[in-house]
N, C-alpha and C positions, 0 to 999 in steps of 0.2 A: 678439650672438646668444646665446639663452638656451638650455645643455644640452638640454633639450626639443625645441628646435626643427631638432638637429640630422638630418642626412640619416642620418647611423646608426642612430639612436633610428626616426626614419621609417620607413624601410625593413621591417623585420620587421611592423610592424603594418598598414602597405599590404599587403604580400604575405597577413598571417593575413585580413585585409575580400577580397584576391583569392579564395584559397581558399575561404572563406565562399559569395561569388558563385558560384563555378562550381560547389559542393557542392550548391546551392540551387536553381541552372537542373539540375542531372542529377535529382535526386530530381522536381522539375517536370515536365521530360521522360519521367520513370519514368512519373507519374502519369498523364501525358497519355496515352502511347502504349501502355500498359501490355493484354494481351491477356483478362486478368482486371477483374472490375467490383472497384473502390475505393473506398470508402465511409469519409468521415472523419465524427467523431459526437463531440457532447459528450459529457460524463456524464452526462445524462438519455439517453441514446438517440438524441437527435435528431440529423438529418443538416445536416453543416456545410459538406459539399463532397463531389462525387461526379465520378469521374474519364467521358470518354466513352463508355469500353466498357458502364460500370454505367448509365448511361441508354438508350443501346442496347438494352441486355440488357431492362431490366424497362420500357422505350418509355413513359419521360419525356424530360425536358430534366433539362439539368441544375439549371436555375434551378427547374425545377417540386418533385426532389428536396429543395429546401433545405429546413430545415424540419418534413418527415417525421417521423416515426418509423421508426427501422432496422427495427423486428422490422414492420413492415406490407408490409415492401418483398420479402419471401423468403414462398415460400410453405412451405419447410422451417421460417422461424419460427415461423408461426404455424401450423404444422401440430403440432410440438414444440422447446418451447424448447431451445435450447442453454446451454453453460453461460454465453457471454457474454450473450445477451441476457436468462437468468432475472436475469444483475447487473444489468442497464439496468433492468428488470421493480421488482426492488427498490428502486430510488433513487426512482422514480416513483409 
């Protein structure tokens, strides 16, 4: 048996990949359930995932959202930018 391959060495790095796991399904869960719309976005602007609430709210899918442009999705955006989307505005 190679030091490596001991169960002591194991152990802490299975438990830090568990953690990981269950860190991963909560923020998931966040996203899913979440009572606010969630809008995830490259650095151009563009929407890369968008949680259920945020297709409800502005009556897309979520799959229809992919894609987008954030500032087209708020009528607050495009009525007056913000300071996050004049940055999107800029890279573009």
């Amino acid at each position: 048996m190679r030091p490596s391959d001991s169960p002591e060495q194991a152990a802490p790095a299975e438990a830090a990949q568990g953690q990981a796991e269950v860190t991963h399904f909560a923020l998931e869960n966040l996203f899913d359930v979440s009572p606010d719309a969630i809008f995830i976005t490259d650095s151009e602007g563009m929407i890369r995932g968008a949680n259920p609430r945020a297709a409800e709210l502005f009556g897309y899918t979520q799959v229809e959202l992919f894609g987008q442009p954030v500032e087209t999705r708020s009528s607050v955006a495009a009525e007056r930018p913000t300071r996050s989307s004049s940055r999107h505005a800029s890279v573009i």
